[in-house]
KOLMARPA-705392 format. One record per residue: x, y, z of N, C-alpha, C in turn. Coordinates in steps of 0.2 Angstrom, whole numbers, plus 5000, padded with zeros to 4 digits. Layout:
REM residues N
XYZXYZXYZ
...
//
This chain:
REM residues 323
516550635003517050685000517150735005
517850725007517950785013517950875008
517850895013517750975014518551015009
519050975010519550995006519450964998
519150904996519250894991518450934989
518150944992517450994988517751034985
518051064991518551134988518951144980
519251064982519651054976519351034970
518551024970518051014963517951084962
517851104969517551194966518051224960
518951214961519351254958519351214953
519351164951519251124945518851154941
518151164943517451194939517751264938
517951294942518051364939518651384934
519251334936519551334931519351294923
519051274922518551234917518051294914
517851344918517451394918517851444915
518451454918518751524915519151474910
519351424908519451434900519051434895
518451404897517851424891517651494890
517851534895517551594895518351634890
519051624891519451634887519351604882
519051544879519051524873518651564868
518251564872517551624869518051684866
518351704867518651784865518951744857
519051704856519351654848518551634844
518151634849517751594843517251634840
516951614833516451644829515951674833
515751714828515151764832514451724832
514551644830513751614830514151554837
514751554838514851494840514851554848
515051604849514951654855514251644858
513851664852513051664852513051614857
513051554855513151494857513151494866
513851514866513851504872513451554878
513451594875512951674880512451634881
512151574877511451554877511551494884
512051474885512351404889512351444894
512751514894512851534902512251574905
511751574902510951604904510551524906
510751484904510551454908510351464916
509851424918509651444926509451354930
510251374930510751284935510951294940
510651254944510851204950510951144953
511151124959511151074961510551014963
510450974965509950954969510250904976
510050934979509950894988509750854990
509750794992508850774997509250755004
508450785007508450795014508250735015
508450715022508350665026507550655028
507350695029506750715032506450665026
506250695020506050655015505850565017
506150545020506250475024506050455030
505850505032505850505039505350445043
504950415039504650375041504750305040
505350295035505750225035506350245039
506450315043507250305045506850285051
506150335056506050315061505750245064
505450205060505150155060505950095059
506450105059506950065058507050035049
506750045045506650005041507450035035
507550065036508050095032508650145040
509150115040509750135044510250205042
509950265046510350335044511150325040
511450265041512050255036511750245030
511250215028511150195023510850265018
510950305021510350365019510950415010
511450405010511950435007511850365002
511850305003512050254998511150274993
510750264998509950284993510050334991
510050404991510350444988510450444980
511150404980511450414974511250344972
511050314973510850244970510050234969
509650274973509050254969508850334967
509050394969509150434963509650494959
510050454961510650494957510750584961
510550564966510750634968511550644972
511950684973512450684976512650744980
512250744983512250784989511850774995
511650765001511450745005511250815011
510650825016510650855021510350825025
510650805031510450765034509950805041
509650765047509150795051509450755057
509650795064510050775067509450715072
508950725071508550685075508650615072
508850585066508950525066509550495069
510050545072510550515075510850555080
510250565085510250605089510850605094
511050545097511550515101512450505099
512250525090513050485089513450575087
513050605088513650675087514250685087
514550645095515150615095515250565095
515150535090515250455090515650475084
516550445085516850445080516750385074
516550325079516450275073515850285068
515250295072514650325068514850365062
515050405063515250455058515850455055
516350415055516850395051516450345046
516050285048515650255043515050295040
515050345041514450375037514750435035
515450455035515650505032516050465023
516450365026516450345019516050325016
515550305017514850285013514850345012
514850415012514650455005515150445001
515850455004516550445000516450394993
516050324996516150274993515750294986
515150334988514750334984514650414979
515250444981515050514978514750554981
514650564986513950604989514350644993
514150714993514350774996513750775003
514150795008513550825016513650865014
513050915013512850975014512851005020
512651005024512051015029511850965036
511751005042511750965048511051015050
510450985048509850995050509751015060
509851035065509851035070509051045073
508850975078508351015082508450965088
508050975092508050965100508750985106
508851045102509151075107508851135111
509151155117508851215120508651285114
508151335117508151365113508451415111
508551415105509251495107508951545105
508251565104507751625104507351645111
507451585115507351605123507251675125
506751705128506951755130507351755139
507351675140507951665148508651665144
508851695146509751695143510151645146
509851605151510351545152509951505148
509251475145509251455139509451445133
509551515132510051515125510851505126
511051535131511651495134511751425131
511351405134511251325135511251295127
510651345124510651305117511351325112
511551375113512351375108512651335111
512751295118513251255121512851165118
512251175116512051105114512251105107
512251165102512251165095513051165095
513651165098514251175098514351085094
514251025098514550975096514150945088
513650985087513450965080513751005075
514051085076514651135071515051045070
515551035074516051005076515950945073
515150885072514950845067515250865061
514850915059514550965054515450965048
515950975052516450985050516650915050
516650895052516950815051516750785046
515950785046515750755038515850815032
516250875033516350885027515650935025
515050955028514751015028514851085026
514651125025514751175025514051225031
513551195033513451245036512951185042
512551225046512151195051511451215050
510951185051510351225050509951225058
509751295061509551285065508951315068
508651315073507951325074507851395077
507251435079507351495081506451505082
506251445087505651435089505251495095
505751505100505551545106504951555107
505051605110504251655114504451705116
504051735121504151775125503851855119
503951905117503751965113504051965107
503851985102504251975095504852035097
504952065099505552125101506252075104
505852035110506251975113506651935110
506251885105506351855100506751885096
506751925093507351945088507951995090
507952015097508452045103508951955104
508651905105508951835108508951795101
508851805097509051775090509451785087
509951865086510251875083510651885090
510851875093511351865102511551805100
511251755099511151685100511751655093
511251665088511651675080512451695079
512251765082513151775084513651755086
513251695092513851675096514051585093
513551575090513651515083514051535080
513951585076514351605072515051595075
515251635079515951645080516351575083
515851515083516051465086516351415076
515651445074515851395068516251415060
516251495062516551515056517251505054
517651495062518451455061518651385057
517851355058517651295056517551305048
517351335046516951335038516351315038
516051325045515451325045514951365046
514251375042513751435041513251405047
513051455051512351445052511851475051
511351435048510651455043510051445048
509451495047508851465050508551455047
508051435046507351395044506851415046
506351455042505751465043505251415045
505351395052505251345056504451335062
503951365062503751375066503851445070
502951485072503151525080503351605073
503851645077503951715075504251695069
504851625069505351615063504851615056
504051595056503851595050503551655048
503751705051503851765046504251775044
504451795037504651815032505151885033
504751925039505052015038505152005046
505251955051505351945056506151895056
506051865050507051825049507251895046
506951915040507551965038507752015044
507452025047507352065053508152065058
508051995059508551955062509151955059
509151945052509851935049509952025048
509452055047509852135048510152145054
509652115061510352145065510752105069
510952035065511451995065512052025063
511952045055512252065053513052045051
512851955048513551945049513751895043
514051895040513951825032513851775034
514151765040514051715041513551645043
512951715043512451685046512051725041
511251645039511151665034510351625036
510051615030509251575030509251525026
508651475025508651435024507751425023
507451465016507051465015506751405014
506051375018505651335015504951335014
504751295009504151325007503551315011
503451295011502951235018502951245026
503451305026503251325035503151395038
502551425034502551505036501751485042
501751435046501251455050501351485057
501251555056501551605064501251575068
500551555069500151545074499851475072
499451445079499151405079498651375083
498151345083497351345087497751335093
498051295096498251275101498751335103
498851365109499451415109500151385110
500651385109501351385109501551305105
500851265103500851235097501351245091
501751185090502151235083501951175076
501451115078501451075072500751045071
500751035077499850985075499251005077
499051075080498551095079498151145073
497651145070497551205065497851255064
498151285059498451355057497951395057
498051445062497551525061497851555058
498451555057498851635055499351605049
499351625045499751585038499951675035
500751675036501051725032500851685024
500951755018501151705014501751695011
501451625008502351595010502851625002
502451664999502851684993503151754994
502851785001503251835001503551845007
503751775010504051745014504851725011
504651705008505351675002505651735001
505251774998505551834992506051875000
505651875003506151925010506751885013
506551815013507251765016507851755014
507551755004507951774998508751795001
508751855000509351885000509751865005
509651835009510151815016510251715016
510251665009509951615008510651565007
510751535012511151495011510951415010
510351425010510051345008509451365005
509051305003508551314998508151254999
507551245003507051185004506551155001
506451154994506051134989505251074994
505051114998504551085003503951044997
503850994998503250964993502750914997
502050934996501450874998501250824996
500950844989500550814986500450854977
500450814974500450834967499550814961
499650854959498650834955499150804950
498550794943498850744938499250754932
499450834932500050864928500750854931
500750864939501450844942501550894946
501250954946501151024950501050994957
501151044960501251044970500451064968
499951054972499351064973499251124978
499851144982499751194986500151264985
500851224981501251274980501551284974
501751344971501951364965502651354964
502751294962503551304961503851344956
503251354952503951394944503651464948
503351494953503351554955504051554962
503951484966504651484971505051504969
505651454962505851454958506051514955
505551564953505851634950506051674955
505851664961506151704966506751694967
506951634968507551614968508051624960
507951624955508151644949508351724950
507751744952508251834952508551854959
508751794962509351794969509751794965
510451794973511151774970511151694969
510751674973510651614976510851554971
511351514973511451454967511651384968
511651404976511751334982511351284978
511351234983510951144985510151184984
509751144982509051134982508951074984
508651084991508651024994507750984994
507750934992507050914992506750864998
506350904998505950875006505350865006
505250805005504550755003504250755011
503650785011503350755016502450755018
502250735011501450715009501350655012
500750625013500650585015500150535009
499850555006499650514999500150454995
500750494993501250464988501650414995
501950364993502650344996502950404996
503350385002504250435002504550424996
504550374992505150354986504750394980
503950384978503650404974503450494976
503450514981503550594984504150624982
504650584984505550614980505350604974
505350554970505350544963504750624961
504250604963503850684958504150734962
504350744966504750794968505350814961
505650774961506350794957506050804951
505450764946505350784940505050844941
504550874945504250934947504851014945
505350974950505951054949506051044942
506550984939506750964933506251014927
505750994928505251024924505551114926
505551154929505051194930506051234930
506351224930507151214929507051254923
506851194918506951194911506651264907
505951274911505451334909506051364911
506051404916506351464917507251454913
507251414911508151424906508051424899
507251434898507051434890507351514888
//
């Protein structure tokens, strides 16, 4: 579905929206009731991320076009974010992405999201580094727009001084920004590793960004600041663990995505490490009403059984909080 016709669902749903809401002024005062009860509800979308798969996309066993057809056919999801790593080469590849932009078409499936990594770093404290890495994120905006996205997700790994870091982050951000806002597109970062897993070190960043168009992209599962290994950002021991709940609550405000991170589930269906109906209310008293993206990545369950309890998990905890 291109980007124009998103659009054109949006004003559907709201003109649909604003006649129920004029109908309401005609109807009875138990049938109003009624509806005041519908519109407290606490609805969303859901998303799945690519990542979720990563080890059938990596292993070849499942082909990144085919990733939008799973989706909607093995679970009814119709929204998509994809992870530039599994097709890291075809960013210009018009064929590539004209058949992976109709396999969503064919199938109902909205791109959300253009995951970005392995590009230079744009929290560098070298400036022709970060240079370099808005000049490497330019041709994924430019995907990003083709498949009908709305935003980018990108990294903000660096070094050098936290003062550094958030001086070259919000420079860097900036100049994304004014590459992809012509476009209709957002750039979000991700509490990804390094400085970025603080909580009051993004807000930080998006205050003196300072720009809408540049937002967050809270997830639950990456608040580790530090690591045994130093400049380590994955496989050594976490020494230093912000938490990640009042990590969220601070990335809140500024959230243009939302990463439902899951590992491992005990025998109720709950996350073993993390509180989703406590995630969850933090996101409920945002504005926030975007994609909930789900990103399976335990190692106990299959990938296909890690999304499915994933999706029952929010479902569930959805329902608590719209009682």
């Amino acid at each position: 579905m291109s980007q124009e016709e998103n659009l054109s669902v949006l004003s559907r749903r709201q003109f649909v929206n604003a006649s129920l809401l004029g109908s309401a002024a005609i109807m009875s005062g138990s049938s109003l009731s009624a509806l005041a009860d519908t519109t407290k509800k606490f609805h969303f979308e859901l998303s799945l991320a690519q990542w979720s798969l990563h080890k059938a996309l990596f292993s070849g066993e499942l082909s990144p076009l085919d990733f939008p057809v799973i989706a909607r056919k093995s679970y009814d999801i119709g929204a998509v974010e994809y992870v530039n790593q599994f097709f890291y080469e075809k960013a210009k590849d018009k064929t590539f992405l004209n058949e992976l932009k109709k396999r969503c078409e064919d199938n109902g499936v909205v791109s959300s999201l253009i995951m970005v990594d392995k590009e230079p770093e744009l929290a560098s404290p070298d400036a022709k580094e970060r240079v370099a890495g808005v000049e490497g994120h330019k041709k994924w905006i430019d995907a990003a727009k083709f498949l009908g996205c709305t935003a980018i997700r990108v990294n903000l790994h660096g070094n050098g001084t936290v003062d550094q870091w958030i001086k070259g982050s919000a420079e860097s951000l900036k100049k994304l920004s004014e590459i992809g806002k012509p476009q209709g597109i957002r750039i979000l970062v991700e509490n990804h590793g390094g400085y970025s897993s603080s909580g009051k070190n993004m807000a930080e960043v998006m205050r003196l960004a300072n720009d809408s168009n540049i937002g967050t992209m809270p997830d639950f599962g990456n608040f580790c600041v530090r690591r045994e290994v130093p400049g380590d950002l994955w496989k050594s021991a976490c020494v230093e663990q912000y938490d990640i709940y009042q990590g969220v609550a601070e990335m809140m405000p500024y959230a243009g995505a939302f990463s439902a991170k899951s590992f491992d589930f005990d025998e109720q269906g709950n996350e073993t490490k993390i509180d989703f109906l406590k995630m969850f209310t933090l996101m409920r008293a945002s504005a926030y009403r975007g994609y909930v993206g789900i990103e399976y990545e335990g190692e106990k369950l299959s990938e296909d059984a890690g999304i499915r309890a994933t999706i029952k998990l929010i479902k569930k905890v959805r329902e608590q909080l719209s009682a």
